[in-house]
C-alpha positions as CSV (number, residue, x, y, z in Angstrom):
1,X,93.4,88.7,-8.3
2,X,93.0,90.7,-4.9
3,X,93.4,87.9,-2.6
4,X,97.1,88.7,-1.7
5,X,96.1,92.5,-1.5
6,X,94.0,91.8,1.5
7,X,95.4,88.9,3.2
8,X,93.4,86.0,1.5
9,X,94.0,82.5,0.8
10,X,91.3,82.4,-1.4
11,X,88.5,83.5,-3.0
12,X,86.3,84.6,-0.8
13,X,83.1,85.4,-2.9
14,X,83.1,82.6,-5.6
15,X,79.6,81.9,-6.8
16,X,79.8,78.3,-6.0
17,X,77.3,76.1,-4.1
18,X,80.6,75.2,-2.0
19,X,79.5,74.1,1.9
20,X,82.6,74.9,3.1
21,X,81.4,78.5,2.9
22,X,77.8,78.4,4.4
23,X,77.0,80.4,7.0
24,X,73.8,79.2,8.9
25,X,71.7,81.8,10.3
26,X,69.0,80.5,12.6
27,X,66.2,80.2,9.6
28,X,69.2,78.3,7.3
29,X,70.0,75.9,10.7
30,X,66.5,74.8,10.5
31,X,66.3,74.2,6.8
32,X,69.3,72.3,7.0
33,X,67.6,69.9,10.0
34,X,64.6,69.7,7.8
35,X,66.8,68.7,5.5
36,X,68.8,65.9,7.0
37,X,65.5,64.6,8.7
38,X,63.6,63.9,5.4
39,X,66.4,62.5,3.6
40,X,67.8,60.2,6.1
41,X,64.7,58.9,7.8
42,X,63.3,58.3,4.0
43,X,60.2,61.0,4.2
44,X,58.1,60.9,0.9
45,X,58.7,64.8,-0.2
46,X,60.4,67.5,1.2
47,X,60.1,71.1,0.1
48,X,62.3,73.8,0.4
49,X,61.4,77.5,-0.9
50,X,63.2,80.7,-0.7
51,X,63.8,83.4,-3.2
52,X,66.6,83.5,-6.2
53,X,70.0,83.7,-4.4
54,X,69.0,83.3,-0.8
55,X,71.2,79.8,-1.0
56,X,69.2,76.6,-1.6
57,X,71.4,74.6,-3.4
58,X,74.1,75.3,-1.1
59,X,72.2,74.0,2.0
60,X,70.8,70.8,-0.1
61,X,74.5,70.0,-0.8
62,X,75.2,70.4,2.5
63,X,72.9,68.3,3.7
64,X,73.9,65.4,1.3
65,X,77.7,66.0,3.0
66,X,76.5,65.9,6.3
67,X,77.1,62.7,8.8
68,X,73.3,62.4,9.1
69,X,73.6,62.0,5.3
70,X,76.4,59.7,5.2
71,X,74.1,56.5,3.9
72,X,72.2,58.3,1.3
73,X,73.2,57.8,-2.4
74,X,71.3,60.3,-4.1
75,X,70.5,61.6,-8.0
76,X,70.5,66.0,-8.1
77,X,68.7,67.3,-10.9
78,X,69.5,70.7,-11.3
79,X,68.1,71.5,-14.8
80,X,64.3,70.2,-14.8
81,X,62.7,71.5,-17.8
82,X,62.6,67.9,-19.4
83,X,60.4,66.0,-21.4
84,X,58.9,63.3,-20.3
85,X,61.1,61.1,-22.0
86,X,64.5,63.0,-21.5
87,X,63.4,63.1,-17.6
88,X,63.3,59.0,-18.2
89,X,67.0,59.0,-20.1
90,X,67.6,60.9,-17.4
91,X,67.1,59.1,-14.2
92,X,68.6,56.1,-16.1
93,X,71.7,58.0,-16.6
94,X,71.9,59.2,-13.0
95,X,71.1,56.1,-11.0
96,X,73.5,53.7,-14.1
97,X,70.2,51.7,-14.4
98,X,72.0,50.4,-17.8
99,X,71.2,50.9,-21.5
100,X,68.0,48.6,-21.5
101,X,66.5,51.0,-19.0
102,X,66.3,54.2,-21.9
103,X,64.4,51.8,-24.0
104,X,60.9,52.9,-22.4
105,X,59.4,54.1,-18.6
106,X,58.2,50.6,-17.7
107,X,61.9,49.0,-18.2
108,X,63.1,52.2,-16.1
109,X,60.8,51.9,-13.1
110,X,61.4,48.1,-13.3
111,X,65.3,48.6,-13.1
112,X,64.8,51.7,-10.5
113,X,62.9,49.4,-8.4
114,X,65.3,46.9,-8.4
115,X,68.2,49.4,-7.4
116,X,66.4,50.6,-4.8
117,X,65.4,47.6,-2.6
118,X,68.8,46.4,-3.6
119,X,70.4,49.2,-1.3
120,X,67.4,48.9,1.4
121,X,68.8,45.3,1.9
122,X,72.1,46.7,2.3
123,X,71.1,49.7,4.7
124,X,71.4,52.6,2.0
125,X,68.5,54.6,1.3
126,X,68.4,56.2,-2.3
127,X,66.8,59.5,-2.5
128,X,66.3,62.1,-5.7
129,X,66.6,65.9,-5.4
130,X,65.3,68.2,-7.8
131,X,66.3,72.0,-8.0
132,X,64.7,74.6,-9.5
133,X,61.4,72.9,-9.4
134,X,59.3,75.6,-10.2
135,X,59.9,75.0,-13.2
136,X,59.1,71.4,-13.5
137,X,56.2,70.4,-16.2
138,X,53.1,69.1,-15.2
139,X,54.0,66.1,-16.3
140,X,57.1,65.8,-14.8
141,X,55.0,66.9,-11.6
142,X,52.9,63.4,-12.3
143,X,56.0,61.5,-12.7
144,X,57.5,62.2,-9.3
145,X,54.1,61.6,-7.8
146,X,54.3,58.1,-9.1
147,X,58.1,57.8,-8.0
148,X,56.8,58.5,-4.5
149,X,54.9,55.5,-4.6
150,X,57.9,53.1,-4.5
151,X,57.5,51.7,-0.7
152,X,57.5,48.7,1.5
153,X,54.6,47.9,3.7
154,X,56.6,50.4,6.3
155,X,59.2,52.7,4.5
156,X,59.0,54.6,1.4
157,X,61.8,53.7,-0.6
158,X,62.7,57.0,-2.8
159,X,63.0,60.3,-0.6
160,X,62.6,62.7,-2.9
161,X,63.5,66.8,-2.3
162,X,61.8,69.7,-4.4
163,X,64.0,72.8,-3.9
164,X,62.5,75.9,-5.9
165,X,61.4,79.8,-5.6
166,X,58.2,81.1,-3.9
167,X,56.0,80.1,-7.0
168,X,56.9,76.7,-6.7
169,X,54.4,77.5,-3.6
170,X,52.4,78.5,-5.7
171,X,51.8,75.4,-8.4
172,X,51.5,73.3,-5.3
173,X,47.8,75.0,-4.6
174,X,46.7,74.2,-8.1
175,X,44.0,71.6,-7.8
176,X,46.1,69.3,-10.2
177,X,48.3,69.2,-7.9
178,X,46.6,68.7,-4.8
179,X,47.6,64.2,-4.5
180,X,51.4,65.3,-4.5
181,X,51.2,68.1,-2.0
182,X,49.3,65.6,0.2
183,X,52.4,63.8,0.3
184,X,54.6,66.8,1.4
185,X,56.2,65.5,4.5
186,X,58.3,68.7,5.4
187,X,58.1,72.1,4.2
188,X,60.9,75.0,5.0
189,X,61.5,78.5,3.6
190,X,64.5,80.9,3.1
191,X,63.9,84.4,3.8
192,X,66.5,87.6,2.9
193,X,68.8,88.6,5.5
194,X,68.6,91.3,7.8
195,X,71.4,93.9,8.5
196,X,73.1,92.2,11.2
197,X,73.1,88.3,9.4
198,X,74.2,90.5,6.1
199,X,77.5,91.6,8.0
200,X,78.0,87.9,10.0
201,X,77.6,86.6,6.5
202,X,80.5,88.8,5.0
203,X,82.5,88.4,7.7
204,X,82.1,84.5,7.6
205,X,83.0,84.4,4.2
206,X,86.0,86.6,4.5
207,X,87.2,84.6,7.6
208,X,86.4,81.2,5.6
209,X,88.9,82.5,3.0
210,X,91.6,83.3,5.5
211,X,91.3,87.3,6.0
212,X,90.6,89.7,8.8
213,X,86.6,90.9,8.6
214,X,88.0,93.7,10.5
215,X,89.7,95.6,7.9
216,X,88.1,94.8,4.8
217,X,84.7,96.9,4.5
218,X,84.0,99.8,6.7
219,X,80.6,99.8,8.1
220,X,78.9,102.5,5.7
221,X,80.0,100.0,3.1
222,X,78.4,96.9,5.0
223,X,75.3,98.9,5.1
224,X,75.4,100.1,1.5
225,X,76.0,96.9,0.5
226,X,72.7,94.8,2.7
227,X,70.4,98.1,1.1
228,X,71.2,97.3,-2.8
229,X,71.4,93.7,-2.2
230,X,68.1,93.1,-0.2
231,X,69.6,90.6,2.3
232,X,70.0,88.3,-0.8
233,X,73.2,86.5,0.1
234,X,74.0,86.0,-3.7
235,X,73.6,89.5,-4.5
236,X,76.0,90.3,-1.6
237,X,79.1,88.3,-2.8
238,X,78.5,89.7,-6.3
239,X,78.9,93.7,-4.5
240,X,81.8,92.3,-2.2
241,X,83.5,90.6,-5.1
242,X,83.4,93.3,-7.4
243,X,83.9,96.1,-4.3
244,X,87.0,94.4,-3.5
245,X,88.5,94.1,-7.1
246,X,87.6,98.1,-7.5
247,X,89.7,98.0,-4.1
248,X,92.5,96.9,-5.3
249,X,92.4,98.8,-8.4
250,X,92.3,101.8,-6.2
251,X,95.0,100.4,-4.1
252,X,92.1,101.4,-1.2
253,X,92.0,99.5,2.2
254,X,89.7,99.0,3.6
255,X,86.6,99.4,1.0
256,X,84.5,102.1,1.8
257,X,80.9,103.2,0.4
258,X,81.9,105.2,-2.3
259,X,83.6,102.2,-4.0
260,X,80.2,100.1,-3.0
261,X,77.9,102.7,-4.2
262,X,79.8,102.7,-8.0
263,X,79.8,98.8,-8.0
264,X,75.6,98.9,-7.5
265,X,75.4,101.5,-10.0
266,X,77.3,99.5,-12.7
267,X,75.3,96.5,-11.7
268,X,71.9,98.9,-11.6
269,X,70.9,97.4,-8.4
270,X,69.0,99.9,-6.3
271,X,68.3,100.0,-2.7
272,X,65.0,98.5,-1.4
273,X,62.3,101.2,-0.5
274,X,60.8,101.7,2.9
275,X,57.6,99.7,2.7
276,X,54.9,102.4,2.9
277,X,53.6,102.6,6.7
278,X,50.4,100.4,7.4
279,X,47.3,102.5,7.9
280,X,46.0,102.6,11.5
281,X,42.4,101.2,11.7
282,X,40.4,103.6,14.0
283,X,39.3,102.3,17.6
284,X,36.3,100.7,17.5
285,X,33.5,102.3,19.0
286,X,33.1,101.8,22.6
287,X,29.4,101.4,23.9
288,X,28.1,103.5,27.2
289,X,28.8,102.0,30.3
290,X,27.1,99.9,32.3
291,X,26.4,101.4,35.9
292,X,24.7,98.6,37.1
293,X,27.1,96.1,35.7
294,X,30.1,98.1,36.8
295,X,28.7,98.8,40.3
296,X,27.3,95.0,40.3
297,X,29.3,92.5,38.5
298,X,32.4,91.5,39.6
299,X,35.7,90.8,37.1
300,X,35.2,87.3,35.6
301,X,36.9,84.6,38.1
302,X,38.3,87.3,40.1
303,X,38.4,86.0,44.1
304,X,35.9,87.3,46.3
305,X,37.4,89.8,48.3
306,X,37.0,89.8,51.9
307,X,34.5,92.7,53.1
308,X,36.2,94.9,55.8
309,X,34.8,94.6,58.9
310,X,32.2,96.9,60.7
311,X,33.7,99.1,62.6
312,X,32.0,99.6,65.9
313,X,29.6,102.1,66.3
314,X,30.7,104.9,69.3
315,X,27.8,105.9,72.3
316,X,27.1,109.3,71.6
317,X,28.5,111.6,74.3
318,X,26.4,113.8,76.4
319,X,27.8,116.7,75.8
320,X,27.3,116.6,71.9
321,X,23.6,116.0,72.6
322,X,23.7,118.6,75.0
323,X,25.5,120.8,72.9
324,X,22.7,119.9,69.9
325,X,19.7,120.4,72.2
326,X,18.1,123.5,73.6
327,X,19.0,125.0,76.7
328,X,17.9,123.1,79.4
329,X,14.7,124.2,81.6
330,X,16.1,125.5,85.3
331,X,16.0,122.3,87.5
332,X,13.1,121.8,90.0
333,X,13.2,121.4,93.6
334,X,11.9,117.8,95.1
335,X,8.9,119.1,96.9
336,X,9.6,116.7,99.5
337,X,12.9,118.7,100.3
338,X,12.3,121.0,103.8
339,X,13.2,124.2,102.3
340,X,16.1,126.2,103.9
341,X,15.1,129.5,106.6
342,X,17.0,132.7,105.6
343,X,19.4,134.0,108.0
344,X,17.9,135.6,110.6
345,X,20.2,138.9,109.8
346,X,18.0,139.3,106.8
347,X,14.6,139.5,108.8
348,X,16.4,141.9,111.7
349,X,15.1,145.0,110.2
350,X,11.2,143.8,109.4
351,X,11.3,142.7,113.1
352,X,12.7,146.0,114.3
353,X,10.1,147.9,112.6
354,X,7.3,146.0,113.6
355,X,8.3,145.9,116.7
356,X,8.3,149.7,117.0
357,X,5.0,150.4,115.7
358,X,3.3,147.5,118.3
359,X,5.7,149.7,120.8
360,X,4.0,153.3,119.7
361,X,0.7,151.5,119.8
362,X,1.0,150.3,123.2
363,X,2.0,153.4,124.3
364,X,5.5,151.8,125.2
365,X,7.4,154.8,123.5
């Protein structure tokens, strides 16, 4: 109805399991490879888990389309809650095992046996895929157990894929369970989209169909539209698809969050809630130090480090142990030393007078 309105060739948010449309983020890549792997290299069971809408059976028909693929004739059960005997009419339906095969599980498995070593001779391998299989029976559980069985001395014959939602997980930890999950092979999950895959997505799918991503959704409405879907890549064609029809209704290009919040109000899907934040756990108590060890040991396998070198010790000057010391006694004279006569000038006037009193004496004067 709005393709022509904005530029489309078609549909661009069809709720189809149509390949042509997948858009591989990194964790859908490596589904896909798991994928591929167990079904053309004839693994016993591969199991795939993700949450409603985040695009399982559009990666398992994917894989059945891809080259890798190309030799695989395979049976897709989409609707498991069976019986044991309508799972039996069943697989006889799906693989043309003829009308004697419905007659009872032994002609069946006889006729399915046949079939399948029939196309090993010929270089097929047939493989069985089974959606939804959380909601498989027990018994239906036991039965592709047993179909798992089907091997030659070096292959296993009959592949066999269980797609379902996390409590599919869950039933494969029951201890009823515990000989099939021993055969799980591979195991891959699916997990919501984050903002930025949410917008490649949209624009993928837009571009797939022929339009410009550009000028379809502003980026409030991108947003608006990852918050009420969850990253859940079903529930975001269901917002597009309906955000665009309101669009063109409104004759509005391009689609902006008004128009998105309405659609997730009509559809009562409300935006996820910040998870709570996680509670710090105090630091645990540290104990006292160890002097001895830190002055002591050394950092485990840390290299000895080379000890600096001495540095050489300098002769103490005399005059700082002068300077330290007393003062020094007055310096005595080597007795041995002939000691200096005074000038005669200084015994002139001791001579004079002596002389004059010997003079007065003498009666000279």
């Amino acid at each position: 109805m709005y393709e022509s309105f904005y530029g489309f060739r078609e549909a661009a948010f069809e709720l189809t399991s149509n390949p042509r449309f997948l858009f591989l983020t990194s964790q859908h890549r490596e589904a896909l490879c798991h994928l591929e792997y167990g079904l053309s290299s004839a693994k016993p069971i591969t199991v795939l888990i993700g949450e409603a809408g985040t695009g399982k059976s559009t990666l398992l028909r994917a894989a059945l389309q891809s080259e890798m693929c190309r030799h695989v004739n395979c049976v897709f059960i989409d609707n498991p809650t069976l019986t044991r005997q309508e799972f039996v009419e069943t697989l006889a339906a799906r693989f043309d095992l003829g009308a004697s095969a419905v007659a009872s599980k032994a002609s069946m498995l006889t006729a399915l046996e046949t079939v399948i070593r029939r196309r090993h001779e010929r270089g097929e391998i047939t493989a069985l895929v089974v959606d939804e299989a959380q909601a498989l029976p027990q018994e239906i559980f036991e039965e592709i157990r047993l179909l798992a069985n089907i091997e030659t001395p070096t292959q296993k014959l009959l592949p066999l894929v269980l797609a379902g939602q996390p409590e599919l997980a869950e039933r494969l930890n029951e201890r009823s369970l515990r000989q099939l999950k021993q055969r799980i092979a591979l195991r891959c999950e699916l997990k919501p989209l984050d903002l930025p895959d949410t917008a490649a997505y949209i624009a993928s799918r837009i571009r797939t169909a022929g339009g410009d991503p550009a000028n379809i959704f502003t980026r409030q409405a991108v947003t608006l539209i990852h918050e009420h879907s969850r990253g859940l890549p079903r529930l975001i064609s269901v917002i597009c698809d309906n955000a665009l029809t309101s669009g063109f209704a409104l004759d509005q290009r391009p689609v902006d969050g008004h128009i998105v919040l309405e659609v997730c109000q009509d559809f009562d899907l409300k935006a996820a809630e910040p998870a709570p934040p996680r509670p710090v756990a105090p630091p645990p108590a540290q104990k006292p130090a160890q002097p001895q060890a830190v002055a002591i040991a050394a950092p485990p396998h840390a290299p000895a480090l080379p000890q600096p070198a001495a540095a050489p010790q300098k002769t103490a000057q005399p005059l700082a142990v002068a300077a330290a010391a007393p003062p020094a006694a007055p310096e005595k004279r080597d007795d041995a030393q002939p000691k200096t006569a005074a000038p005669v000038t200084a015994l002139q006037p001791v001579r004079a007078l002596i002389e004059a009193r010997g003079a007065t004496v003498l009666g000279l004067r």
